[in-house]
N, C-alpha and C positions, 0 to 999 in steps of 0.2 A: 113519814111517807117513804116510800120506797119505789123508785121507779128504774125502768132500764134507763141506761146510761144516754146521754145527751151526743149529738152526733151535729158538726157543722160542714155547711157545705159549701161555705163561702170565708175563708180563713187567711189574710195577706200577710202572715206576721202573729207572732206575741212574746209577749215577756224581754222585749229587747232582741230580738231576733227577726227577720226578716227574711219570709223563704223567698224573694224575688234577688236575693241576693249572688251575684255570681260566687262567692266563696263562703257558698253554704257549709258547713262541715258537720257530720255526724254528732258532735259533742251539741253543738250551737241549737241543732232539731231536738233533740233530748231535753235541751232546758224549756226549749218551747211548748213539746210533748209534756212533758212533764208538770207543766204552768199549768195547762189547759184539762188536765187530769186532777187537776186538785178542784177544777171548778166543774167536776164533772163530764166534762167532754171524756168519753172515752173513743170516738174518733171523728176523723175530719179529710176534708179534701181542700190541701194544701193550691193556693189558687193565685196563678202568677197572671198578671195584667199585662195590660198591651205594649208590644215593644218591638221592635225588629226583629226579623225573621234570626239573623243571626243572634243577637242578644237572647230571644225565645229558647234558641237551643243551650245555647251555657249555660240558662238559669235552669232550666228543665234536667241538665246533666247533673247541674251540680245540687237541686233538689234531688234526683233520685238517689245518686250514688251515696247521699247524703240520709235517706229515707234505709236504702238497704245496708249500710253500715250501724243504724244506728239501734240500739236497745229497745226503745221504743217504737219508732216508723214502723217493723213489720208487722207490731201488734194492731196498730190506730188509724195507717193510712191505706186506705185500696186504689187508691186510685190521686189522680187530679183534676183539676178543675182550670180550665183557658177562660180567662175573660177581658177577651178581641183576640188579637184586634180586628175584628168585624165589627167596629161601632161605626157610631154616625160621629162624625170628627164638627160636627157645627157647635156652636156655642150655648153651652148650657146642655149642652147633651155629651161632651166627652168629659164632663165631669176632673177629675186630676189626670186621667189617661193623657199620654201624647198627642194630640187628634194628628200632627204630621205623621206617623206610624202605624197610624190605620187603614187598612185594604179591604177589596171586598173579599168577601170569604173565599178563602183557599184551601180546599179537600186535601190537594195533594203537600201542602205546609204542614198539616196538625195531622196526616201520617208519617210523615219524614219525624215529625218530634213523634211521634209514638212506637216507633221502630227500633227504638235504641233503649225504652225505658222498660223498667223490669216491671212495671205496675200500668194501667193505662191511661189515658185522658179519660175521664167517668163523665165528666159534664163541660159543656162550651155552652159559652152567652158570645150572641151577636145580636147587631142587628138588622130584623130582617127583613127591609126597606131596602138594603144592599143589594148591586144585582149579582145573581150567582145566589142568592141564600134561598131557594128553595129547594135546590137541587143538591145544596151542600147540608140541607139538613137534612133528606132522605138519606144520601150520604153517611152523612154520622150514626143516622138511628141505625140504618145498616148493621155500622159497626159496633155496635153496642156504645152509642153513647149518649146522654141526655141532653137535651138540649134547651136552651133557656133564652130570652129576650130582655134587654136592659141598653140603658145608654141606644135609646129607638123614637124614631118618631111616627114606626109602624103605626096605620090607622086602622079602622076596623076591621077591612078587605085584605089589607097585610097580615095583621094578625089573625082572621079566620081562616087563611092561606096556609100562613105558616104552624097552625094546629092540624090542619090535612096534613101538611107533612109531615108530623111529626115532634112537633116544640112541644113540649110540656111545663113550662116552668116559668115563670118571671123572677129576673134576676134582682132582688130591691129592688120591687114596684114600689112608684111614690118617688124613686131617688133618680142619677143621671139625668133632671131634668131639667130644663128652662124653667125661670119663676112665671113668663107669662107662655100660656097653652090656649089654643083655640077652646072655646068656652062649650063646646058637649063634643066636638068632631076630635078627642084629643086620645093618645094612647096609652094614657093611664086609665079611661073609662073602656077604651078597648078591650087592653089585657083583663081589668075587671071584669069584664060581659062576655070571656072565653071561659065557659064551663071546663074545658080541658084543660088550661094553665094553673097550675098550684103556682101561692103566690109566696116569696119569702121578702120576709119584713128584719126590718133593721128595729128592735125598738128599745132603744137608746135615749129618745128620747129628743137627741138632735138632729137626727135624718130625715123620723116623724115624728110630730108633736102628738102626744099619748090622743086627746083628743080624735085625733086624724087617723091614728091609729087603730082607736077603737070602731071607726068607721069604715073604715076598711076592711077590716073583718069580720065586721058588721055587714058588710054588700058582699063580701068574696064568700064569707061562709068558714068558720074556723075549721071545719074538716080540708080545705081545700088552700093552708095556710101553715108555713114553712117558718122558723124560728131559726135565722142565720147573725151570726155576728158582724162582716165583713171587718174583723179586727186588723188591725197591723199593728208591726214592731211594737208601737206604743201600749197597748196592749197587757193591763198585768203590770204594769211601769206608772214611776211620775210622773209628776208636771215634768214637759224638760221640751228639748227639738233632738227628733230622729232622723233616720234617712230609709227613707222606704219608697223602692226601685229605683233609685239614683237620685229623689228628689227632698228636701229636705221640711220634714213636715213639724209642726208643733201639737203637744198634747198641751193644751190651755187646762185652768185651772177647773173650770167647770165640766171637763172630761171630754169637751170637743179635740178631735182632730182636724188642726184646717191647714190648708195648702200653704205652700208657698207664699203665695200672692193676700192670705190670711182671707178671701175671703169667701172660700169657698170649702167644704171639707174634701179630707183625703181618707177612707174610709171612718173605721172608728174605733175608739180602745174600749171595746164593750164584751162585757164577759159571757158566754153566751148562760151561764146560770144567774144573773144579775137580769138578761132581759126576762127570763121567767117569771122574776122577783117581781120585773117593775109588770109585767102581764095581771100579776093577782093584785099587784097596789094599788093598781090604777082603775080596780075591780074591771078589767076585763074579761078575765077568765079567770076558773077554780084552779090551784095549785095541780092538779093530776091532770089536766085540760092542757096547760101552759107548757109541763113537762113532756105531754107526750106531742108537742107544738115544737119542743127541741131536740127528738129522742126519736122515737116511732115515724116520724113523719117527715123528715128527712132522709131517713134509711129507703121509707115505702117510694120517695120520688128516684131512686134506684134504684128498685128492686129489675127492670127488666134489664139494664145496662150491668150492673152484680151476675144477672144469672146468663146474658151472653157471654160473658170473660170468667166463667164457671168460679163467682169470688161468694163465698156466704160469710156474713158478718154475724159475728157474738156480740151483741151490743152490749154485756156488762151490764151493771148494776149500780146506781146511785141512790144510798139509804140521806135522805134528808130531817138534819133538824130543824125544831122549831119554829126558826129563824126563817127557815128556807133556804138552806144554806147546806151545800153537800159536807155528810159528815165522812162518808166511807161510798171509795167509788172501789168498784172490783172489777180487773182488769179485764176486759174481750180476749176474746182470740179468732183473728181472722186465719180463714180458708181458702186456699187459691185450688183450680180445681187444674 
């Protein structure tokens, strides 16, 4: 099988690397670039999590300068991806984010960081419960960027709100939640019941159990259904304890990532051509179905925020064998216009 090249748009990290990192370096994105090239990704939007305003901008410098120095970044990345801090800081919804570091959405913050960087912010997740977030998502679409909903306890009138203005996406729907949710008034049947939100899933396995997964995109509709890693450091790595964004997380033997505190996760070390794998094992969907669920369909939830910032993407090519397992990825070439 032969498909275009796999594309993520939720990425914290891989292979022992960590872009939230302030001494990101050219060399360190290449091993990363370069990991996630062997699994097919032929690009991604490198996506730093919630942190002070100050902290946002060093890591953001020191990812860029890190992106335009290196071999690979001008091929792979066009852009980045902010997620907060516009979340809801309550329990069970800030997930491993800081919840002390979170604000309501700030227009004028995520232009001061886009001002300085040679590539732009492509997509921001907030959420949009906060006040200030409708006005700051017209805002963003404005400026070409896409905007996404996670880590929310937006309810239905939120979330049809915040599709008038312009939201398209949910960030891991199903994840950033509390285990107990109001029994049908909750915002994972929300975001479900928004015809305009494409939804991206984590399926790993342990964010959603395959089961839960199959029904979710089962109710969303697989056209309308995104194939994201949300990988970190750990990532492409063994068992072992990493540090991703200042905090020190473990990759358990069973390929979970969990916090800290062990009992919550902190994203996941999942490869985004492994989720495709586990897509067709779990007979969810047909191998060309799953692929174009991490490839096509992630590009298309850019396409309008790519053609304001004049970027056209070469998505490459991934020939797969048997196994399902990329044998031969051929490199993109992006266009900045």
């Amino acid at each position: 099988m032969q498909t275009e090249g796999l594309f993520d748009l939720q990425v914290n990290g891989y292979g022992g690397v960590d872009f939230n990192d302030p001494a990101m370096s050219a060399a360190a994105l290449d091993v990363a670039l370069a990991a996630m090239l062997e699994d097919g990704v032929t690009g991604c939007l490198p996506t730093l999590i919630t942190a002070t305003p100050e902290d946002l901008r060093v890591r953001f410098a020191a990812l860029d300068k890190a992106v335009r120095e290196s071999r690979l970044g001008p091929l792979m990345v066009p852009g980045y991806h902010l997620e907060g801090p516009f979340l809801n800081p309550g329990e069970g919804y800030h997930g491993c984010h800081p919840a002390d570091a979170m604000c309501d959405p700030d227009t004028g913050l995520v232009a001061g960081l886009d001002e300085n960087l040679s590539r732009p912010i492509l997509l921001v997740t907030l959420a949009p419960e906060r006040p200030g977030a409708m006005a700051a998502i017209r805002t963003w679409v404005d400026a070409g960027k896409a905007v996404a909903v996670a880590h929310s306890a937006a309810d239905f009138a939120t979330i049809r709100a915040a599709a008038d203005a312009g939201m398209t996406l949910s960030t891991h729907l199903g994840n950033g939640l509390p285990q107990v949710l109001p029994k049908l008034d909750n915002t994972l049947l929300a975001q479900l019941a928004e015809p305009r939100l494409t939804a991206c899933l984590i399926a790993d396995g342990h964010h959603i159990p395959k089961e839960a997964l199959r029904a979710l995109i089962a109710l969303k509709g697989a056209a309308r259904c995104v194939l994201v890693s949300d990988a970190v450091v750990a990532a492409a790595m063994p068992p072992g304890t990493y540090s991703f964004a200042g905090m020190a997380v473990t990759l358990e033997e069973g390929g979970r990532v969990a916090q800290p505190s062990g009992s919550g996760l902190a994203g996941s070390a999942l490869r985004l051509d492994q989720a495709v794998r586990n897509l067709v094992d779990w007979a969810i969907a047909p191998p060309e179905h799953a692929a174009a669920m991490a490839g096509p369909a992630p590009r298309a939830t850019l396409a309008r925020a790519l053609a304001h910032h004049g970027i056209t993407i070469d998505p490459g090519t991934v020939t797969w064998d048997d196994a399902l397992k990329p044998r031969v990825t051929r490199m993109p070439a992006l266009n900045r216009g």
